[in-house]
C-alpha positions in Angstrom: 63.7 98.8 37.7 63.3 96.0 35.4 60.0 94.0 35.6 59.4 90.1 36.2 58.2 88.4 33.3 54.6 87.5 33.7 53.4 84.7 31.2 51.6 81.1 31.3 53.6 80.0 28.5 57.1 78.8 27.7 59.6 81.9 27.1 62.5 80.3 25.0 66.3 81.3 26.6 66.5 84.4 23.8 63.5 86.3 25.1 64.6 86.0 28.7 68.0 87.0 27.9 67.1 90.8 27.6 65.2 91.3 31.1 68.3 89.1 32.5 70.4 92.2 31.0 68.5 95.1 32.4 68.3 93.0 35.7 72.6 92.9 35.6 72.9 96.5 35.0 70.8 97.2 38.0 72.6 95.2 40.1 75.8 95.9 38.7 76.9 92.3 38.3 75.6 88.8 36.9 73.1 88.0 39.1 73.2 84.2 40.3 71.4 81.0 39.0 68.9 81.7 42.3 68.0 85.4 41.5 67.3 84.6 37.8 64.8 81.7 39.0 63.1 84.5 41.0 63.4 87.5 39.1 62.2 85.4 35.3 59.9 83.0 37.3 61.5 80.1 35.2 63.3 76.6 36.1 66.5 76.0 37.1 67.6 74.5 33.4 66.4 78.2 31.9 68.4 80.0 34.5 71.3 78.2 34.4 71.4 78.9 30.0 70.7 82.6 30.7 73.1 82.6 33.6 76.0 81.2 31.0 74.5 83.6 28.6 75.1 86.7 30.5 78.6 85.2 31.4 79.6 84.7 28.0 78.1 88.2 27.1 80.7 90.0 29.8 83.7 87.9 29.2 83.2 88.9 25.4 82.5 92.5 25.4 85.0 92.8 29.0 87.8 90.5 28.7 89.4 92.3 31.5 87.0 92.5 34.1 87.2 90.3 37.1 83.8 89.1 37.3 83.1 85.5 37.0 80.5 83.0 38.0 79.9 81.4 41.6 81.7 78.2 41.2 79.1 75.0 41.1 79.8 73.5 44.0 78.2 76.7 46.0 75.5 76.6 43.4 74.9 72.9 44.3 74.6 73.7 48.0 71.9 76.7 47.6 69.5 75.1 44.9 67.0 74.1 47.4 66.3 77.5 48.1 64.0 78.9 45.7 64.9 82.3 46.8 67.8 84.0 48.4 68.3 84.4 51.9 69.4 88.1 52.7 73.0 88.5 55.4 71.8 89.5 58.4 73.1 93.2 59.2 76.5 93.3 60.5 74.6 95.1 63.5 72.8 92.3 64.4 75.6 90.2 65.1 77.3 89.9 68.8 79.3 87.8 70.6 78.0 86.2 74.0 80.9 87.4 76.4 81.0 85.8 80.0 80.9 88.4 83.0 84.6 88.5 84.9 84.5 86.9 87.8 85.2 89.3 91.2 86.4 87.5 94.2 84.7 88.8 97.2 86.4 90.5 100.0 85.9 89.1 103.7 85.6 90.8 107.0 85.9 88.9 110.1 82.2 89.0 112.1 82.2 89.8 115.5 81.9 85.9 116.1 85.4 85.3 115.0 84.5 83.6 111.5 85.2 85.0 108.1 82.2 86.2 105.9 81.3 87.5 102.6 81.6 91.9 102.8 78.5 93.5 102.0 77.3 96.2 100.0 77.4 99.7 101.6 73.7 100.4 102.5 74.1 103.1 105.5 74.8 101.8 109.2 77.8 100.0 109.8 79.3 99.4 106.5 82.3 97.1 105.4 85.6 98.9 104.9 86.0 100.3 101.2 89.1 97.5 100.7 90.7 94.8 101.9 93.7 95.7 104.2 96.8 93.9 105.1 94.6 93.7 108.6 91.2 92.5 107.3 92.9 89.5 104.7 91.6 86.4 105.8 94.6 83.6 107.2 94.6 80.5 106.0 92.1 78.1 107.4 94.2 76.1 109.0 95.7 79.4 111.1 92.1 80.4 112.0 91.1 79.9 115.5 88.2 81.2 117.5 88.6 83.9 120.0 86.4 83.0 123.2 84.6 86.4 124.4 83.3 84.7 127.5 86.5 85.9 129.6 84.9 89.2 128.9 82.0 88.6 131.2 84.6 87.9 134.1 86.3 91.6 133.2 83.0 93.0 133.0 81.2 92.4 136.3 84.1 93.5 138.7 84.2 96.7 136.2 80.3 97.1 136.2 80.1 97.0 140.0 82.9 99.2 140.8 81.9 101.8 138.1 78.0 102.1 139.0 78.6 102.7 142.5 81.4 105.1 141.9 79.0 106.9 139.1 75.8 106.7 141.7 77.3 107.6 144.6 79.0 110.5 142.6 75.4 111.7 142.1 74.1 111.9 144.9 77.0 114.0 146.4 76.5 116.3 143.4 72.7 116.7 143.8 71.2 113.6 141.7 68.9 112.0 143.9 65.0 109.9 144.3 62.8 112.2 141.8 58.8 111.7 140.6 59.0 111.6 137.2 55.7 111.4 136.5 53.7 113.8 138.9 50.2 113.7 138.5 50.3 110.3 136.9 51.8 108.1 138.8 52.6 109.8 142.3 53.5 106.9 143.9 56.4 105.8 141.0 60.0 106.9 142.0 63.1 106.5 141.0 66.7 107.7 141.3 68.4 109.9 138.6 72.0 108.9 139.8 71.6 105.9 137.6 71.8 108.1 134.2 75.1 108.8 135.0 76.5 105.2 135.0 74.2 104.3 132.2 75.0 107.0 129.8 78.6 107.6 130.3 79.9 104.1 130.0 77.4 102.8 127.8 78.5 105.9 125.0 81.9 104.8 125.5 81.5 101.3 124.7 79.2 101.6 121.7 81.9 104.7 120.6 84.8 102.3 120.9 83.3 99.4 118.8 82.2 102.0 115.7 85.8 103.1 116.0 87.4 99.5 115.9 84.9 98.1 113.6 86.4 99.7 110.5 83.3 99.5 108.6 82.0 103.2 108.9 82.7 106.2 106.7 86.3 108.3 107.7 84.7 111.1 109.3 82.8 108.6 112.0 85.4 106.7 112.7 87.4 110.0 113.4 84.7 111.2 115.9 83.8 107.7 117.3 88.0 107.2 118.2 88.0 111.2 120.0 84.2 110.8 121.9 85.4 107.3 123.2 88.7 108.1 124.4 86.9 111.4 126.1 84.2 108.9 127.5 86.6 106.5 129.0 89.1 109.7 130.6 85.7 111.4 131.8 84.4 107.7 133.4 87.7 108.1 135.0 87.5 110.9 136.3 84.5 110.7 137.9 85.8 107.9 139.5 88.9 109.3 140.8 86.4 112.4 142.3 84.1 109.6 144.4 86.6 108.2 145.7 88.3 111.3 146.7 85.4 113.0 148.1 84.5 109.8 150.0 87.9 109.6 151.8 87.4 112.8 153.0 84.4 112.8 154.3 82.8 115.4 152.2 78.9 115.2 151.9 78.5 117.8 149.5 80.5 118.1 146.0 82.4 121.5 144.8 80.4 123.8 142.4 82.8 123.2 139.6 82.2 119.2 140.2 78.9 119.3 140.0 78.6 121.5 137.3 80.7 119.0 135.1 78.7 116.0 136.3 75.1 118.2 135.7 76.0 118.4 132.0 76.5 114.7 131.5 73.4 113.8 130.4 73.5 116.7 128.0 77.1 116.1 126.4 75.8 111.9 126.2 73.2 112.9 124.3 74.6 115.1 121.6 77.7 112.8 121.3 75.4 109.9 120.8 72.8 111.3 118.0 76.2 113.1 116.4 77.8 109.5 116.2 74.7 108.3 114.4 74.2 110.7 111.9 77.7 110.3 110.7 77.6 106.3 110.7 74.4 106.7 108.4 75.9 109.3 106.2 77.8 108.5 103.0 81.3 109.7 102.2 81.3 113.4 100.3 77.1 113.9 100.8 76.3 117.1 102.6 73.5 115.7 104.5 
């Protein structure tokens, strides 16, 4: 590699015009007017003669080469650099690029209004895509449904169904019990009420994880079979009261009372089944 001239005095244009030479044939072409300021530590009049120099040199000795000098006017614009300024790698270069925009899919709330569908993050989650069911109407088209009727449906219902379910108990052996002896003697209560309690309150919470549409495929499978079950059992147990009460019977058959003894049991596995599945993802083993 060729080396800088290092002197305090004057070099005339000849004597630079050989380091200017070895500097071209490491480079491989005529270095510019900037280079040759750097690389001879002289002024830009010196560089510019040695810069014609070298170009005379090459067009003499290479007539057909197409190497040729960097035209003045860019000259003109880089002079105030003393030195030049090294392109930035090709690497280095990007281009800022806006994000896509993603509509967000609503879900109507159990309120009647249309919000924004959340992530999944276990529970309840919002249905996987937007249905032909779940697309929001235009706003003009959207009206409230009033759920206060459903109080009116539900207090006939509640009364009729707890007495059948109670009364059903106590014919099938459900009855006052101490359930804590030794503790509280004196504290009482009847068991007849976990019939009414259980039964019908699985059913509803099964029927609204099966018409929500926001829980995995295989929960919404098992919530649709356990509530339809619920409500035919509730039914059932109805139709027996009644029956057993027209006739006068004060005691229940054996196979009657079996079914109704295993209530509570059957509640209780459909219930921590339905919420293991609502919390698991789709395809996980757990």
């Amino acid at each position: 590699m060729s080396t800088p001239l290092r002197t305090s005095y004057p070099v005339p244009v000849e004597d630079l015009i050989p380091a200017a030479r070895s500097l071209t044939a490491e480079l491989g072409e005529i270095p510019s007017q900037n280079r040759l300021m750097k690389h001879l530590r002289v002024g830009k009049d010196k560089a510019k003669a040695v810069h014609a120099a070298l170009t005379s040199e090459h067009a003499s000795t290479r007539p057909e080469s197409h190497l040729h000098s960097v035209p003045a006017t860019v000259e003109t614009a880089t002079e105030t650099e003393p030195t030049e300024t090294a392109p930035e790698p090709a690497s280095q270069e990007f281009v800022q690029v806006k994000a896509p925009v993603v509509p967000v899919p609503l879900v109507r709330s159990g309120w009647g209004k249309w919000v924004p569908r959340l992530p999944w993050r276990g529970g309840i989650s919002p249905a996987a895509e937007t249905t032909p069911e779940t697309e929001p109407e235009p706003e003009s088209d959207v009206r409230p449904v009033r759920s206060w009727p459903v109080l009116l449906l539900a207090l006939p219902a509640f009364v009729a169904v707890w007495s059948g379910w109670v009364g059903l108990g106590e014919l099938t052996g459900f009855g006052v019990v101490h359930p804590l002896p030794g503790i509280a003697d004196g504290f009482t209560i009847n068991s007849a009420i976990t019939l009414p309690i259980g039964v019908e309150t699985y059913a509803a919470f099964a029927l609204r994880v099966w018409l929500s549409g926001r829980v995995p495929a295989k929960a919404r499978t098992f919530a649709k079979v356990s509530a339809l079950a619920s409500l035919a059992l509730g039914a059932l147990g109805q139709v027996a009261y009644h029956l057993l009460e027209a006739q006068g019977v004060t005691s229940a058959p054996w196979p009657i009372t079996t079914a109704v003894a295993c209530l509570p049991v059957a509640v209780l596995g459909m219930g921590a089944a339905l919420a293991h599945l609502i919390t698991t993802r789709e395809g996980s083993n757990r």
